[in-house]
N, C-alpha and C positions, 0 to 999 in steps of 0.2 A: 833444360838439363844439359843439352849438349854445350851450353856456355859456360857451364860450371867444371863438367868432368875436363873440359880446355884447362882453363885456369887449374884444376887440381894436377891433371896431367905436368902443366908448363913447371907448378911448383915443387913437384917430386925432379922434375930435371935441374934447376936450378938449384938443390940441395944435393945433387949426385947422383940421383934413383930416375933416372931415365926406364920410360918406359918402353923405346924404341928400343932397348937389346935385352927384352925380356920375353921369353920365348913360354909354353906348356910344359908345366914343372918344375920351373928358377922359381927360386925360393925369393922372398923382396925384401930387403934390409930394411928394419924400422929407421925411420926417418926421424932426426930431432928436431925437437919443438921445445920450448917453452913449459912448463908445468901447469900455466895456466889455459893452455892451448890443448892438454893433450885429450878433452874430451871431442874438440872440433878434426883435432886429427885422426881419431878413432871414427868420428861421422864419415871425411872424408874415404876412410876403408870401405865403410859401410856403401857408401854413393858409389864406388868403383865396383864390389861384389857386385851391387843390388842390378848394374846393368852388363853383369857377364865380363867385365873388363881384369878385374883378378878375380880369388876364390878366398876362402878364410872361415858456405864459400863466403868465403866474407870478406876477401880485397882483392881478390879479382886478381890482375897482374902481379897485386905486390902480395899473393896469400905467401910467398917462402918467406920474405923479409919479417912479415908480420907473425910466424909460427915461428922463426927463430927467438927473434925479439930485437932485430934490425931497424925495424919500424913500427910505430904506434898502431893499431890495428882502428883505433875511435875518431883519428884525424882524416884516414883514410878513407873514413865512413860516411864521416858528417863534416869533415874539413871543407870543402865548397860547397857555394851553392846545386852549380848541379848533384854534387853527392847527396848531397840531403833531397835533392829533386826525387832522385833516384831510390834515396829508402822509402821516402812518402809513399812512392807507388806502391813500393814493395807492402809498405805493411797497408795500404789502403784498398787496394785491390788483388793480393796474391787471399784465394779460398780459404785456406788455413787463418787468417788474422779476418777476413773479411766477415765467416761467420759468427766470430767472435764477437765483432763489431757490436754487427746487427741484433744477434741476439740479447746484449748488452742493450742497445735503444730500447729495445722493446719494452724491456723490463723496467727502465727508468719511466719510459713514458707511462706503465700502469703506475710504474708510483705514486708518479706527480699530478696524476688525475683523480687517484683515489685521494689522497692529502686533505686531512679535512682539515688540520689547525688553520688559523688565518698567517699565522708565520711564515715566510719565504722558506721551503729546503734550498737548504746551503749544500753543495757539494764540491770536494776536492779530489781534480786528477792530478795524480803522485807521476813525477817522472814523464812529462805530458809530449817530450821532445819534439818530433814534425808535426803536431797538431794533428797525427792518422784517425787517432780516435775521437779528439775533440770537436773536429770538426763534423763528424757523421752527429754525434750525442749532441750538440747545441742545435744542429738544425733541425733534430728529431724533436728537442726538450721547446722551442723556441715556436713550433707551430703546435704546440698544446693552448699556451696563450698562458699558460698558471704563472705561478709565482716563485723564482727560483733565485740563487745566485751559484757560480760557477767559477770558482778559484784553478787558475789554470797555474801548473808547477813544474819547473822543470831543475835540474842542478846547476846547466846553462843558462846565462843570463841573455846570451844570445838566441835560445830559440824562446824566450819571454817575450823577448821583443818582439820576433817574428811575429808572435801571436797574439800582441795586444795590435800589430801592426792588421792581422789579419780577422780579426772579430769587430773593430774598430766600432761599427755598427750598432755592436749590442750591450746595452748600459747594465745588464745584470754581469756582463765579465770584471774579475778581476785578476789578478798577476802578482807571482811572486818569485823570488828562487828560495829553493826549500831544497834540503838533505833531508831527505827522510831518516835516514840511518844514524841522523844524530838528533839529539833533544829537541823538540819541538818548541820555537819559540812561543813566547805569550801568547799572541794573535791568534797562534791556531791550537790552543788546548779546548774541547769540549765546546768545539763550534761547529762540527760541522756533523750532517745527517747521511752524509753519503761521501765514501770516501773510494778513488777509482784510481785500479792499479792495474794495467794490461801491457803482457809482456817483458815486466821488466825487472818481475820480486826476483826472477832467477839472477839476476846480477848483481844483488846485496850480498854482503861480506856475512852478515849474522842476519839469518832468518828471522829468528827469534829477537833479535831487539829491533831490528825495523817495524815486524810486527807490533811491538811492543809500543812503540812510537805512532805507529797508525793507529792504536786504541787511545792513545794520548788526545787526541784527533777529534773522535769522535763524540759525539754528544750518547747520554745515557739512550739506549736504544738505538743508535747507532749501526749503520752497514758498512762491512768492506766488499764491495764487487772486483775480484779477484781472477783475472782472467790471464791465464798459463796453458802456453804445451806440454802434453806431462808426455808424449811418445812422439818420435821420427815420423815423421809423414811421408812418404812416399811421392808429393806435390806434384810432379811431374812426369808421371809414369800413369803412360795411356788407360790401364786399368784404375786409374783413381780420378780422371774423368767425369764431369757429371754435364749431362744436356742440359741447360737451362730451361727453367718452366718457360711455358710459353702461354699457362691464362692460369688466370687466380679469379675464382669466385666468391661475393662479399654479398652479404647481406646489407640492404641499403635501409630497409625502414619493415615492419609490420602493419597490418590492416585488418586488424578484425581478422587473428589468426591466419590472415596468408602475409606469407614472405614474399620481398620483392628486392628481386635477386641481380645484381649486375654482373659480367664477365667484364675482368681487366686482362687487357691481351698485350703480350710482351714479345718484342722481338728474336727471334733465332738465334743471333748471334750478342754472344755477352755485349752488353754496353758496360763501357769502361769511363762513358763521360759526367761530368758532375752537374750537365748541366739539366735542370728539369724540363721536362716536357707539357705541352701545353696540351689540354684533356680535351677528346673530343668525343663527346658522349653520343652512340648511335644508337636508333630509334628504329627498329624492326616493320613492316609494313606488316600488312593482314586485312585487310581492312577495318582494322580495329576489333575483329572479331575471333581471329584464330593467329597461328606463331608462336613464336617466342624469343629470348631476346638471342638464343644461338642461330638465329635465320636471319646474318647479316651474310653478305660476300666475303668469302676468306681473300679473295685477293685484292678488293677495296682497304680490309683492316690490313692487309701487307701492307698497301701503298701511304695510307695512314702511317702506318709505323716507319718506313723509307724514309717519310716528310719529317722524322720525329715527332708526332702527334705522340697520345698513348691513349687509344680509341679504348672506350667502354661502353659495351653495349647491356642496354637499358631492359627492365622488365618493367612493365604495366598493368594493370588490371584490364581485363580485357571489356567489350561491352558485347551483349546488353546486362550483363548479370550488375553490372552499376552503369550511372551514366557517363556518358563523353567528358559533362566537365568535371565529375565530381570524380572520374575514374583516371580515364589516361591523361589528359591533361594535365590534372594535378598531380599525378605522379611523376611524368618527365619532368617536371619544372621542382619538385622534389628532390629528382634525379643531379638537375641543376644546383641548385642548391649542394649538394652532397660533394657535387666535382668539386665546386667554390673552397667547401668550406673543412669538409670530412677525410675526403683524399688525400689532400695533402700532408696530413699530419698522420698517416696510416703508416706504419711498419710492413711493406711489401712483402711479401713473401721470394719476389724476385729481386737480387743484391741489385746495385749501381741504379735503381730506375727511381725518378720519385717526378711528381706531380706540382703544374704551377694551377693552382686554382685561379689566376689573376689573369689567365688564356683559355678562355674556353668557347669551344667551335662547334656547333651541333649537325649532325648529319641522319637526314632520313630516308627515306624512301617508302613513294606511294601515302598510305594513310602516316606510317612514318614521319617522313616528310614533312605533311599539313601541323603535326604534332610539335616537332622542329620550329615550324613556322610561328604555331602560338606562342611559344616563348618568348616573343618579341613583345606580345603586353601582358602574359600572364604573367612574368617573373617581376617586372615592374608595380603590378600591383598589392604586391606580396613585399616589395622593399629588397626582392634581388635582381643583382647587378646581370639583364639578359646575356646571351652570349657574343660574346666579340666579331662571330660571322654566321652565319648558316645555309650549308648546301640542303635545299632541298630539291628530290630527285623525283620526276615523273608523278608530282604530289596533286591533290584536288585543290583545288585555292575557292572553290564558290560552291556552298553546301546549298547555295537558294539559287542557282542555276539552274537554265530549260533542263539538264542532265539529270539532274536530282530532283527535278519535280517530275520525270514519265518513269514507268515502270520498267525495273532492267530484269529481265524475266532470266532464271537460271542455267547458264549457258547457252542455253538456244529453244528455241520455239518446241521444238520437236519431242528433246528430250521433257521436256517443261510437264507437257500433254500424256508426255509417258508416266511419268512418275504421279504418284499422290503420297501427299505426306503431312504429316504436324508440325510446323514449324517450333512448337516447345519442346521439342524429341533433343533439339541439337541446346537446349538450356541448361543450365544446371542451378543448386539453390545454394549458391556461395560463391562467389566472386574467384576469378579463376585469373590467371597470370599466363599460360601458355596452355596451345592445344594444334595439334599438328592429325590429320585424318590416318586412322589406323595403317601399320604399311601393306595389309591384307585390301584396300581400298584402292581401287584407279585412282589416281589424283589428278587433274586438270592443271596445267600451269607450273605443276611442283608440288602445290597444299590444298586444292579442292578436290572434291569427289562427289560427283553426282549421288552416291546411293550414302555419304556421307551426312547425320544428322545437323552437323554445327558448320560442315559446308555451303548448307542448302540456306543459313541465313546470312550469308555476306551480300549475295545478290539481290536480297526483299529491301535492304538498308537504306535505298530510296523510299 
């Protein structure tokens, strides 16, 4: 903000209205502008009130020139490449256009999954210019795997090119320059099922016959997803502020009425990068009997995230209430499966992050760990692709070892002899996903407790 109220500052002095000899209670000379300008120059008031500077930005150095009408305000904009570098960002990662975006994916993507005809939906963005939105939506629509095509439009024939230069890759794009504003030729009468217009109906000359044109457009039953700021934003004013999420929790699969649940954990600080992160799904320890999957180290899933990972930690069915391989096993390798294939193509709930399913790094600890470890021929025999590395940490590697064939009696001799107990106390009659000992309970280690029922069986597990 303070970059803007500069520029607005410089360009009231370069049109006479210095703000340097204006003292508490000078009156301010309206300033000229353009006719077509004078709503931006009423913002510009607004911007100066809004931060205490009086009472009552769009070219930067040259805003007098361009609010007189000295200079074109649209070559300033998008006349070089770095200009146009410069709006990309803007409308691709400033909050106000970003939620838009997003919101937008999301909704195409239920479309085009629901879609039951066998017919490709056809969709056209109107006015497509740097590619802000087409590029979020293709790569949204694109890991669905359905059946679409994607007519990209702009009035420039120069940013077409950009973006057949830029999609190159993908054989459902197509290209055109198109005026919306005027008659629509043959090609695009009642072809298309989705028709995408974001941020830019406010700069048609006639509402009403652009709209008029975009129905031209569409096929019978036909949508227009129609995305506008209808109020001033306040965008940079510390009160409008948001912390980013730092975990989003996703349902991975069901089993016989239990849910199995993963945490996807996101870094602190916005990521502004486009590029995706490789998934590294963490595997909770317990010994297979108690946890759950928010009993990783926060500051392992920190260093995770530092490396650009984007760590998800994993829930399982716990044992003995089903067995080892029919329980955790096949659920982390489930869990695998899902980073691969599910992930990627999910609508985050956190903007700028998304997932490579084609990197995936497993990390355990303890029974964790040995769980990590099997993925190396469970996932194989099942026809997926195991993971690309696996840390596993302080993990059991030999269930038929001297270890596991003597008795590991519960925590120590003494207390063993003290207690008497049922080891069915600590079971339950349905398969269970996470269980941590009451915080009314001593716990040993962090999660045992000797007077604890479902404690007392991790140690019999020999």
């Amino acid at each position: 903000m303070e970059l803007a109220i500069a520029y607005i500052v410089e360009a009231f002095h370069n049109m006479g209205r210095s703000q340097a000899r204006l003292h508490e209670g000078v009156h301010i000379i309206d300033i000229p502008a353009l006719s077509k300008h004078i709503k931006v120059k009423y913002r510009m008031y607004q911007i100066l009130e809004h931060n205490n500077l009086i009472k009552q930005d769009v070219a930067g150095a040259q805003l007098a020139d361009s609010l007189t009408g000295r200079s074109d305000p649209l070559p300033i904009l998008f006349g070089t490449a770095k200009a146009r570098t410069l709006m990309e960002n803007v409308y691709t990662h400033a909050p106000m256009f970003r939620a838009g975006t997003i919101t937008l994916a999301r909704y195409l993507v239920k479309v085009i999954n629901t879609f039951s005809e066998s017919r490709p939906i056809r969709i056209l963005e109107r006015v497509a210019g740097t590619d802000r939105t087409a590029k979020c939506l293709v790569e949204s629509l694109a890991a669905t795997e359905q059946s679409f095509q994607y007519t990209f439009t702009d009035l420039s024939a120069l940013f077409v090119v950009a973006a057949r230069q830029k999609f190159a890759q993908h054989d459902f794009m197509q290209y055109s320059v198109l005026d919306i504003e005027e008659e629509p030729a043959a090609q695009f009468l009642n072809k298309f099922g989705i028709v995408i217009s974001t941020n830019c109906m406010h700069a048609t000359r006639d509402l009403t016959q652009t709209c008029t044109n975009i129905n031209k457009c569409l096929r019978p039953g036909g949508v227009l997803c129609l995305v506008e700021l209808t109020r001033n934003l306040p965008w940079s004013s510390p009160s409008a502020v948001v912390n980013p999420i730092t975990m989003e929790t996703v349902t991975m699969k069901r089993v016989g009425g239990v849910a199995l649940e993963l945490n996807i954990y996101y870094p602190e600080e916005q990521d502004c990068g486009d590029q995706a992160r490789p998934v590294a799904p963490t595997i909770h320890e317990g010994g297979h009997v108690m946890l759950l999957r928010k009993d990783i180290c926060p500051s392992q899933a920190r260093m995770l995230l530092a490396a650009r990972f984007l760590p998800v930690s994993v829930d399982y069915r716990l044992f003995p209430e089903t067995t080892l391989l029919d329980g955790p096993m096949q659920d982390v390798c489930d869990a695998l499966a899902w980073a691969r294939s599910v992930l990627p193509t999910l609508s985050l709930r956190r903007a700028g992050i998304r997932a490579d399913g084609t990197r995936v790094f497993a990390v355990g600890w303890s029974t964790g760990g040995h769980l990590a470890l099997t993925l190396g021929f469970t996932a194989p025999s099942r026809g997926i692709q195991p993971p690309e590395a696996i840390l596993a940490l302080y993990c059991p590697t030999d269930y038929e070892g001297p270890f596991c064939r003597r008795p590991n009696l519960p925590f120590s001799h003494e207390v063993d002899t003290r207690l008497q107990y049922n080891l069915l106390e600590g079971l339950y009659d349905r398969p269970i996903t996470a269980y941590n000992p009451p915080s009314t309970k001593r716990a040993l280690g962090g999660w045992m407790s000797p007077t604890d029922p479902r404690s007392r069986i991790t140690p019999h597990m020999n």
